[in-house]
N, C-alpha and C positions, 0 to 999 in steps of 0.2 A: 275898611279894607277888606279884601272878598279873599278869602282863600281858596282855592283849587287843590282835590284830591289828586295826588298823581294815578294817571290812568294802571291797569294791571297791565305788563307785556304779557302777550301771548308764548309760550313758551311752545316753540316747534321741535318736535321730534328730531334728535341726530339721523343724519341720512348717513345707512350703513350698507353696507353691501350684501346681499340676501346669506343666509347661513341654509347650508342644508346639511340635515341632518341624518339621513335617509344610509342604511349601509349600503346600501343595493346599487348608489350609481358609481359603477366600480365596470373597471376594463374586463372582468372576467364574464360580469351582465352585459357589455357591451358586444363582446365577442362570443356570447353564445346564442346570444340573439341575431348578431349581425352572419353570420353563419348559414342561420335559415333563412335571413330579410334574402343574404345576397344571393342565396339559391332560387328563391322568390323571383326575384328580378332577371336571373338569367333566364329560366321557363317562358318568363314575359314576354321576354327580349326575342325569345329564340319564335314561341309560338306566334310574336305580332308581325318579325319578319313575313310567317309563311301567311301571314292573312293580308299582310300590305302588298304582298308579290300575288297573292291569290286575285286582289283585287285591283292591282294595279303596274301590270306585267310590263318591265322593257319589251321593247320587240322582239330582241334577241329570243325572248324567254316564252312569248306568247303562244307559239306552236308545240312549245315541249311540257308544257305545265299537266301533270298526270290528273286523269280521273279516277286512277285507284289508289286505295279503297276508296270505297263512295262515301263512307263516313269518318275520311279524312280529315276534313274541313270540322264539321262536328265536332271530332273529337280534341282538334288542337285549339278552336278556339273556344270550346268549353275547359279546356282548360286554361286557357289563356284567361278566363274573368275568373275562373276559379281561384286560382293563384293571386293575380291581380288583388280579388278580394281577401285573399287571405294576407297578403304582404301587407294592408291596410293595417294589421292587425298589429304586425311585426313592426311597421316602422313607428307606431303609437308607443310601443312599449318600449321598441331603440331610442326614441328621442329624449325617452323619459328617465330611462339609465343614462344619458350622455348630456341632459340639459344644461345642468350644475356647470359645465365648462363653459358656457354658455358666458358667466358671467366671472369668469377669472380674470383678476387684476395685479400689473396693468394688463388688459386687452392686446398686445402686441409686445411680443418680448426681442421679436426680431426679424429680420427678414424672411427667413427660412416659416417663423410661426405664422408671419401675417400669410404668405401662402398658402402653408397649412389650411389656416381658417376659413382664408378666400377660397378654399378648394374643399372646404366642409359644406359654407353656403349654398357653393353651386347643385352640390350634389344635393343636400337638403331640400333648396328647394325645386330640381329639377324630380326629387321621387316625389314629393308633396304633389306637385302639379303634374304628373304622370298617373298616378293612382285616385289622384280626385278625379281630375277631369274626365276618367277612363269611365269610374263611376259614375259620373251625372249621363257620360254617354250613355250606359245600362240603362238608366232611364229616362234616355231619348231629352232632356234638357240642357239646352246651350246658351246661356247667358254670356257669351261672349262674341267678339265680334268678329272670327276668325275660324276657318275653316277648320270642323276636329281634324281628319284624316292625316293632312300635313305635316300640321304640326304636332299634335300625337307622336308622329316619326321621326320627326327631326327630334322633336327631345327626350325619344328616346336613347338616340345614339350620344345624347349630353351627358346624361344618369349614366348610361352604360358606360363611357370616358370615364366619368366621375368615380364609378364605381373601383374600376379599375386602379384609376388615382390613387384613391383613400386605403385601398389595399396595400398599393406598393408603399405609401407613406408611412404605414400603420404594423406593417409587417411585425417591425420589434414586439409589440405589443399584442400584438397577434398569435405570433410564435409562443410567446410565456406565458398567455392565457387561453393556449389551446383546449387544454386538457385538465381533469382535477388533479391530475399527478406535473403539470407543469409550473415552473421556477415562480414564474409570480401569482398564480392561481395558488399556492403553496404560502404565498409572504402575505395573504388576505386572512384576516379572520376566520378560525375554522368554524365558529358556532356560526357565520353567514351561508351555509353552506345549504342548512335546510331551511332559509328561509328562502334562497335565490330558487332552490328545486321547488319550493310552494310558486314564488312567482311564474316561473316557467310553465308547470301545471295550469297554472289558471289561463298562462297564453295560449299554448296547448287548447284547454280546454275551450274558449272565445272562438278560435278555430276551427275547432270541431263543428259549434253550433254556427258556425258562419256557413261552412262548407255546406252543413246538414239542409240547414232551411235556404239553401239557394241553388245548389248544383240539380236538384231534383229538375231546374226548368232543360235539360240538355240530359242528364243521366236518368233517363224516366224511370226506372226502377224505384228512385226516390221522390218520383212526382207527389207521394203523400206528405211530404215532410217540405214539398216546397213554399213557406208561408214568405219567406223576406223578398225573393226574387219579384221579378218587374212582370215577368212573364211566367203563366203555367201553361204545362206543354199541351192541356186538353181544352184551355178556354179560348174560343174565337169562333168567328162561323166554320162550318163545318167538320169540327174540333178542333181547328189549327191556330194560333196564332196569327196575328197579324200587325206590321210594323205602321205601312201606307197602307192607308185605307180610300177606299175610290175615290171618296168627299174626299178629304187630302190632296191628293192627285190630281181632281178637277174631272174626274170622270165621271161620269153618269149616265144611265140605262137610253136617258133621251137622246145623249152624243152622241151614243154609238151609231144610231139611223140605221143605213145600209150598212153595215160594216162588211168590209171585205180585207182578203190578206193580200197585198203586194209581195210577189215575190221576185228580186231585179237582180240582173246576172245577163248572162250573153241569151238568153233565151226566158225575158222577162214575163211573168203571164202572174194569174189574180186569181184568186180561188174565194170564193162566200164560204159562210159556215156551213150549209149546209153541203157543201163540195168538198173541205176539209174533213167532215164525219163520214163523208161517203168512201175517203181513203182506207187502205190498212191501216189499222191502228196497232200499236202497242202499248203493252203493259207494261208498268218499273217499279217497284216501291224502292224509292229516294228518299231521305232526309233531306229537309229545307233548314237550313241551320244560317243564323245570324250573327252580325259581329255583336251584336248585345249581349251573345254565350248561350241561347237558344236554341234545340234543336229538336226538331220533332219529323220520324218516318214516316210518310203516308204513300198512298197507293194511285199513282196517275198515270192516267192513260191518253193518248193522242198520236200523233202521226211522227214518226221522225225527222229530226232536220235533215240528214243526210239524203231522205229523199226528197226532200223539199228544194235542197239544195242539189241535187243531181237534176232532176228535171228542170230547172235555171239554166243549167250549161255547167255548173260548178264541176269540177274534177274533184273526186273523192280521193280522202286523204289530203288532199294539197287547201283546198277551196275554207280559207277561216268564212268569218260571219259575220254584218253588222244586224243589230234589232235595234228597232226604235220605237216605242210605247207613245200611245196616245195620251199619256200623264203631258198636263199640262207644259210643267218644270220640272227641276229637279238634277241632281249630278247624273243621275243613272238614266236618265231618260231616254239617252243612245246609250247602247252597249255593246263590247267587242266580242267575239269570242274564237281563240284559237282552233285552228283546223284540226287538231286534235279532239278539242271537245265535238264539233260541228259535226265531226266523221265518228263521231262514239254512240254505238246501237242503242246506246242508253238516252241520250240526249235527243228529249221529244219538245214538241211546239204542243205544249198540253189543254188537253179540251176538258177533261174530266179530274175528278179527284176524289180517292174513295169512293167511286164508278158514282160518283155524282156529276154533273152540270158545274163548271169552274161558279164561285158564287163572283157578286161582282168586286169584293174585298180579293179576292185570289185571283183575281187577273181576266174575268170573262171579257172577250169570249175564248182569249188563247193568250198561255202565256210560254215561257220556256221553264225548263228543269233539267236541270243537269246535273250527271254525279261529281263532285267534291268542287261544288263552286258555293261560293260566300251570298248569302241570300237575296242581297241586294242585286245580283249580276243575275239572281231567276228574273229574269224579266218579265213585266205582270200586262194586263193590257195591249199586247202587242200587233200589231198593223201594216210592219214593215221589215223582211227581211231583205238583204242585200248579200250577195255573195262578193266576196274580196278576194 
């Protein structure tokens, strides 16, 4: 007769519901965080409006869009990745005060809460994907399969709903954890108090060196301290930066041949380079500033549109403008520009830069520049103007 030992059962762990122990995720850490996140977010909101209308004007709007100041542009959308970057920070630390709810049980207490929740989600993850994606844009990589610009804007006006939302839901709690002297900021632990003002410092501080070592690529004063950024304002040919590079583009010194300028209007006629240097020229130091948050002044000289566009037949003042680059592809490859900028003494078809020869990275043999337009709209390479 064979006897068999009984096998040992495996004894598996009670599955419990996570315990956290942590004093700090508390509506008073939520609310003094969320304070800054959501100041964050409107900056965003406000400065990405004026970069979406900068670059992608109604009609209505196309002849009244101002050129001043000239570092306009510059300055809102450097701070628009400024912020951006620094909200990264804010919403890491808000999530981490507010996880813990995350996993309350039951999950749905009622209608009103499943709401709630589904109105946390959205916003959750409509910032998550609003601030990453902003980011890889910074550095120029798109793993996805959908145009940034767009939708960039559509969901920013989601987060901004969102935001909005979670205010008006959250007000009670809002209200009583305004302040250290307010009702439920008051019924928390007071020894939490210098630990929550350590946490805060260290956000704070994250902050600082986020700002430090990235705003340097737009606020050049701090160009020494610019180590994290994608871009430094003095490295590229001719010290400038560069986003499209001619190879990118499809451009090259051999394509260009004969190159000559079209210029088409009621009184359509062609000028070679060496006809467009033999015009008055002018001088501007303009900032070429990017939606990456980049911005660097330089000094360019070349002939103005508005006479480029007068002798067409164009009527000054009234006469907008198309350009069209000999870049292969690309969204920008035709560009508009409102009659206000085309008639702005500032606004040249540039031959030089830093009274150098355009290189072929900066758009030789002619490109445009103009005061307080978004980088992409400097048209590089250009071959074709049209008066509209």
């Amino acid at each position: 007769m064979t006897f068999r030992m009984p096998r040992p059962r495996l004894a598996l762990p009670a599955v419990r519901p996570p315990a956290f122990r942590g004093r700090l995720h508390d509506a008073r850490t939520a609310t003094t965080v969320g304070r800054w996140l959501g100041l964050a977010f409107a900056v965003c909101f406000a400065t990405g409006l004026v970069s979406h209308y900068l670059q992608r004007p109604p009609d209505w709007l196309a002849d009244r869009l101002p050129g001043r100041p000239v570092w306009g542009y510059a300055f809102t959308q450097g701070l628009h990745v400024a912020t951006g970057l620094a909200a990264i920070v804010l919403l890491l630390v808000k999530l981490w005060g507010v996880y813990p709810r995350l996993f309350v049980w039951p999950p749905v207490r009622s209608v009103r809460h499943a709401l709630e929740r589904l109105s946390v989600a959205v916003l959750v993850a409509a910032a998550v994907f609003e601030l990453f994606t902003g980011l890889l844009n910074i550095v120029e990589w798109y793993p996805w399969p959908f145009s940034f610009v767009p939708v960039h804007f559509a969901v920013a006006w989601v987060a901004t709903g969102s935001i909005l939302l979670h205010i008006a839901v959250k007000a009670p709690d809002i209200r009583d954890h305004w302040g250290r002297r307010s009702t439920g900021t008051r019924a928390l632990p007071a020894e939490d108090a210098v630990d929550r003002r350590s946490l805060l410092l260290a956000t704070g501080g994250a902050i600082g060196v986020v700002t430090l070592t990235t705003v340097g690529q737009s606020f050049t004063p701090l160009k020494a301290f610019d180590l994290l950024a994608p871009r430094h304002p003095d490295h590229g040919p001719q010290g400038l930066p560069v986003n499209r590079t001619a190879a990118a583009a499809g451009v090259s010194a051999g394509r260009l041949g004969e190159w000559r300028l079209d210029v088409v209007g009621p009184r359509p006629y062609a000028l070679t380079l060496a006809e467009l240097r033999a015009m008055p020229q002018a001088g501007v130091r303009l900032p070429i500033a990017c939606v990456e948050g980049w911005s660097v002044d330089a000094d360019w000289g070349g002939v103005r549109v508005r006479e480029l566009l007068a002798r067409a037949g164009g009527r000054p003042g009234t006469a907008a403008l198309r350009v069209t680059s000999l870049e292969v592809g690309g969204a920008y490859r035709v560009m508009e520009m409102g009659a206000g900028y085309a008639d702005d003494p500032l606004t040249l078809l540039a031959l030089t830069l830093n009274g150098q020869p355009l290189s072929l990275d900066h758009g030789f043999p002619a490109r445009i520049i103009a005061p307080g337009r978004p980088g992409v709209l400097q048209t590089k390479w250009v071959h074709r103007l049209e008066v509209l």
